[in-house]
N, C-alpha and C positions, 0 to 999 in steps of 0.2 A: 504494500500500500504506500502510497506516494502523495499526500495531500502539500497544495501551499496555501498559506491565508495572509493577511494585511494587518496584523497584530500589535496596536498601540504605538503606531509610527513602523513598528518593524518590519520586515519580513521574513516572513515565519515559513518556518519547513518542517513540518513532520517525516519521520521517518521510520517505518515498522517494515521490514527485510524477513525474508524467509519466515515467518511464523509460523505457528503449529495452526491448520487447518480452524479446528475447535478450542481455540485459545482463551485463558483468561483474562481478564483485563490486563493492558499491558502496564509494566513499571515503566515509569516516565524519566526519563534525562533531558534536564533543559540546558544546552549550552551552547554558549555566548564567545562571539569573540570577533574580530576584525579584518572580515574576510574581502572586505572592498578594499581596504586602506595599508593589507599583507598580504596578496594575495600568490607571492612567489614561495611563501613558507605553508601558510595557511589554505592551498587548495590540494595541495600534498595531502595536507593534514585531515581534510573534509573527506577526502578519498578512500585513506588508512580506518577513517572510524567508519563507514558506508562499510569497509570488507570486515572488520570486527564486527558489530554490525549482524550483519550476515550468519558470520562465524559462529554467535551465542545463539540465532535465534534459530538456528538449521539445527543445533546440539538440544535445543526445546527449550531455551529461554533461560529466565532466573526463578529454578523451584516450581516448571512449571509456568511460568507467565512470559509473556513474551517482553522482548524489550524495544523500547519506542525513542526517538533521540528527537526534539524539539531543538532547532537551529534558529539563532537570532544572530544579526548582527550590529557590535555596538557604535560602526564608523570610527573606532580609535577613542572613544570621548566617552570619559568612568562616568557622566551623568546617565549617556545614551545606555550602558552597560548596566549599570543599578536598574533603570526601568525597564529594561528589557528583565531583568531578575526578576521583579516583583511582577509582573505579567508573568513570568514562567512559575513561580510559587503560588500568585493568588489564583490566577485563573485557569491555569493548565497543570496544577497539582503535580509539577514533577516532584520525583522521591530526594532529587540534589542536583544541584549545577554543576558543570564542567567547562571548561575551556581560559578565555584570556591571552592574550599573546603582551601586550606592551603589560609594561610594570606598572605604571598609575592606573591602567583599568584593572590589573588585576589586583592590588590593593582596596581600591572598591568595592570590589565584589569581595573581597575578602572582610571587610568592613559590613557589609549587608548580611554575609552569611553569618557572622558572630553577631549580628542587629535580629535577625530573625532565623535563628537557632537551625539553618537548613545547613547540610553538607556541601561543600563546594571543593571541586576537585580542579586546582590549579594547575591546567597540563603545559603549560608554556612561560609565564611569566618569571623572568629571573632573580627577581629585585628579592636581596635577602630579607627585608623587613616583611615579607609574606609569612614565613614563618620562626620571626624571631622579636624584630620590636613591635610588630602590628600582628605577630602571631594569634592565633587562639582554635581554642576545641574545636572549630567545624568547619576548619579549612587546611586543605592539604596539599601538597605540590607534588607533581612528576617531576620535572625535568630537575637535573642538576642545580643548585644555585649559581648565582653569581660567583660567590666565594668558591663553591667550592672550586668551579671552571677556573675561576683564574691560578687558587691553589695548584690546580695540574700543572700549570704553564709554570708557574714561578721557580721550583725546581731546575726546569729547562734554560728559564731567563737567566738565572744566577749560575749557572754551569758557562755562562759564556763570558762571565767576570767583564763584564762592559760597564763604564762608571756614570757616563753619562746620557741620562733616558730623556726622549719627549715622548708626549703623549696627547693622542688627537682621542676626540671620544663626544657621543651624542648624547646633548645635554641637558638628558632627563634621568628620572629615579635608577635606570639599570645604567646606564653609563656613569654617573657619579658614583654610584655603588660599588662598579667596578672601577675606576680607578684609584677610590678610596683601599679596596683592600687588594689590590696589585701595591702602594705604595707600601702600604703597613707590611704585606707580607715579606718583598723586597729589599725592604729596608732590615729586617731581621733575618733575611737569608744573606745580604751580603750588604753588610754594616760600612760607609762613607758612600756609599750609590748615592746621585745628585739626580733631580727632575728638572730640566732646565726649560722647561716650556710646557703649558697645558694650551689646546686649543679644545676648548668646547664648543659644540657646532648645534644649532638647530635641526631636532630630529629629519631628515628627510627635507634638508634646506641646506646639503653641503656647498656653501662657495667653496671650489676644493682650492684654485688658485691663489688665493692669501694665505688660508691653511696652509698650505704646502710650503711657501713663501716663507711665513713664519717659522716653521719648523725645520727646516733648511738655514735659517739665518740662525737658529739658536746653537747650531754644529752640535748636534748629539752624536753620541758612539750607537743607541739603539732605538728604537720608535714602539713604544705600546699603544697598538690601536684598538676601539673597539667599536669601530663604525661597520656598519653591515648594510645591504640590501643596494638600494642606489645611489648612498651615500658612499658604500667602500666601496663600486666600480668607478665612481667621479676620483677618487683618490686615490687610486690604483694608477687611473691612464694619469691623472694631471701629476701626480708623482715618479713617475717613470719617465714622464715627457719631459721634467725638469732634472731628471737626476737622484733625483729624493734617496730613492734606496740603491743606489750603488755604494758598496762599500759597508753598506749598515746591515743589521741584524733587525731583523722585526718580530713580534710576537703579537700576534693577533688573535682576537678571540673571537672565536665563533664564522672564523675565513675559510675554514674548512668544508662547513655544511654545503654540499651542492648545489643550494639556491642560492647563494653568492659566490658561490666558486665557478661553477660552472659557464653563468653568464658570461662573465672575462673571455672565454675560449682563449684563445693565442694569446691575449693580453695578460693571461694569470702571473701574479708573480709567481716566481722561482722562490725555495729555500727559507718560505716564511715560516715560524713554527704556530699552530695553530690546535684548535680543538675543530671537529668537525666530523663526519661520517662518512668514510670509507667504504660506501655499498659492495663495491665492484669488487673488496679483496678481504671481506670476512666472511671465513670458511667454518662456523659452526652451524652444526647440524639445526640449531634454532633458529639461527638468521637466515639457512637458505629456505627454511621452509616458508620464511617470511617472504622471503624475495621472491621465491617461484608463486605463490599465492596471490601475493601483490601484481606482478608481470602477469598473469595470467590473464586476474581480471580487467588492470586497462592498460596492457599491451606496455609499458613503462616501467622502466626503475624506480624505486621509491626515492624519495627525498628524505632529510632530519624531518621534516614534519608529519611522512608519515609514521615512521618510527611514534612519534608523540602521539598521535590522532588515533593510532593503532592498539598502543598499551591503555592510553584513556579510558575506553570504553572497557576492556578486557578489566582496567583495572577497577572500575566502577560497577560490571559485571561480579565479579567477585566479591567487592564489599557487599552489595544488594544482595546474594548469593551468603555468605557469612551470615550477614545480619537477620534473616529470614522474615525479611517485613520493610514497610517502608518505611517504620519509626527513625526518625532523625536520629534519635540516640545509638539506636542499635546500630545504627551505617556509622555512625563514630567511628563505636569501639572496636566496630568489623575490620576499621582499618587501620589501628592500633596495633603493630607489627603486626599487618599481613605480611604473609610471603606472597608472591605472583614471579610467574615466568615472563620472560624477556622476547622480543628479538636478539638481546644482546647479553642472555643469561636471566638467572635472578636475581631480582630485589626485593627489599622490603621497606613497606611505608613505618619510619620510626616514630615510635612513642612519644621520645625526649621532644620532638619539635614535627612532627608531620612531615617529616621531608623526605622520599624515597631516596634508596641507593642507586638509583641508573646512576649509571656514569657516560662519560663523555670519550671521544675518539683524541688522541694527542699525538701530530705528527708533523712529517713539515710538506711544503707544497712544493709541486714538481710541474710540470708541462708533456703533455705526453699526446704523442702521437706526432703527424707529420704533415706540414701545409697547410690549407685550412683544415684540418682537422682536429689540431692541435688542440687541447683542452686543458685547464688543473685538476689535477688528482690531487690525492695525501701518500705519501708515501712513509717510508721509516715510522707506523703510526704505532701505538700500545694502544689498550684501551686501560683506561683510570676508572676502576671500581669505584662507584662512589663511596660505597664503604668504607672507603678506603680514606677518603677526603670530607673529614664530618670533623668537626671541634667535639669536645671532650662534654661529658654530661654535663660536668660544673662549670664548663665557659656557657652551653648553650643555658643552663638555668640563670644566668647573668642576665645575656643576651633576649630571654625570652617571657615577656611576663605570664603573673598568674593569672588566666581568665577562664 
């Protein structure tokens, strides 16, 4: 079943996939997120939940009931995002929200869900104060934090003993967050390191030629960026064009993922160290069966988002599935160290702060292929357990208040 409707400014998509012929009511998933205004991350992402999706309600649902996915979108704007929540809680009775991609909408909605006691499954938004200073009981994240992504990198950064960093980065809640603890970590992994330049840019408003200008004049030994999407291809060619990165070290975050990597084609830099997803050279048995499932159904490789889009719902599935009811509380505590499997292994959503252990791809970039063909890849990549990259019980009880 495939309905659309006109939903208090929104537009609304329902979505019930494969269901059981004689089904029960179905369990409802209202989720929300910026599908006009992301739409190189986020139609990956609509894809991967459509084939989960699929996946739960072919296997007969949750307990029996089938499962129903209500799609809003919030245009980028945490007002637009709130109302579209309370339309999806008051009038469409879903059991818990899902989705967000920028970090002030998803702060929002994370605001709303600890306002009216619903579950909200943050599969995208970075910004550590999701689950730490604006944390609280009925909001949880998938994706990696900020912290911890840049944590993988810094490692990397401080093995190259370079003393002098700038750093370009988009200047809102996930970019300040992440250059805040790229410094702190940096600075205590490799003690006189200098920052001789911040350029912060308007999301999706990169002048890249001043940027670059400036960042070039300030003569760094290495450059941390964390610009993405059509802000880091304006800064990619306008920095190449000038020289920018010859000679320098760059560590970029989140350059990796195929939806900005890939658009570059020929223009990709070379030898950045980044975090990102390697589709095309992870050989475990749980990622291909992701991939051959994914390719199947729309003839394509997946992208990072839909890795996210994918576990979302599976992983939403199974708390609803845990909890044996729609009761708010019970979807909690259902995901109060659940385990769930991965494309990328297992995780589990922690206790101490709600934050799952996915982790992230950390490798450096490469150019492959031949002529116009030519494209970036990751190569030399690991994958970082998130597990692996989580602060300590007694940092995160500092970090995260009681609510």
């Amino acid at each position: 079943m495939l309905r659309t409707s006109l939903a208090s400014g929104f537009l609304g998509l329902s979505i019930l996939l494969a269901a059981p012929a004689h089904a029960a009511d179905p369990l409802r998933i209202g989720e929300i997120n910026s599908y006009k205004a992301q739409p190189a991350f986020l139609e990956p992402y609509r894809k991967a939940m459509l084939l989960a999706l699929e996946e739960v309600n072919a296997a007969g649902g949750v307990n029996g009931r089938p499962l129903e996915l209500l799609i809003r979108d919030d245009n980028g704007v945490p007002g637009d995002a709130v109302r579209a929540a309370e339309e999806l809680v008051s009038r469409e009775r879903v059991a818990m929200l899902a989705g967000g991609f920028l970090s002030n909408v998803g702060l929002a909605l994370g605001d709303y869900a600890r306002q009216r006691k619903v579950p909200f499954l943050a599969s995208e938004p970075l910004t550590d104060k999701i689950t730490w200073a604006n944390g609280n009981r009925y909001t949880f994240r998938l994706r990696p934090s900020t912290w911890m992504q840049v944590s993988m990198l810094v490692p990397e950064a401080a093995r190259l003993g370079k003393k002098r960093w700038a750093i370009v980065y988009p200047n809102y809640e996930y970019g300040q967050s992440a250059v805040q603890t790229f410094k702190t970590l940096l600075q205590a992994a490799q003690p006189g390191v200098e920052f001789v330049t911040e350029q912060a840019t308007p999301l999706g408003k990169l002048d890249a030629g001043p940027v670059v200008q400036a960042l070039e004049a300030s003569k760094p030994d290495a450059i941390f960026n964390v610009l993405f999407a059509t802000d880091l291809t304006k800064f990619v060619r306008e920095g190449a064009t000038r020289g920018l990165f010859k000679g320098r070290e760059v560590v970029s975050l989140l350059s990796g993922e195929p939806e900005y990597l890939e658009p570059l084609k020929d223009e990709a830099p070379e030898g950045w160290i980044v975090t990102g997803y390697p589709w095309y050279a992870i050989k475990t048995p749980e990622h291909q069966r992701f991939l051959d499932a994914y390719r199947k159904k729309y003839g394509e490789p997946p992208r990072q988002g839909s890795v996210v889009g994918y576990v979302t719902i599976h992983a939403a599935a199974e708390a609803l599935r845990r909890a044996g009811s729609a009761d708010p509380e019970k979807i909690v505590e259902a995901f109060r160290n659940m385990p769930l499997s991965s494309p990328w292994g297992p995780i589990v959503f922690r206790a101490q702060d709600n934050q799952s252990t996915l982790g992230a791809f950390v490798g450096r970039t490469a150019l492959q292929g031949s002529g116009a063909q030519r494209t970036g890849v990751m190569v030399d990549f690991r994958y970082a357990d998130g597990a692996r990259y989580q602060p300590t019980d007694a940092e995160v009880a500092k970090l995260r208040p009681a609510r």
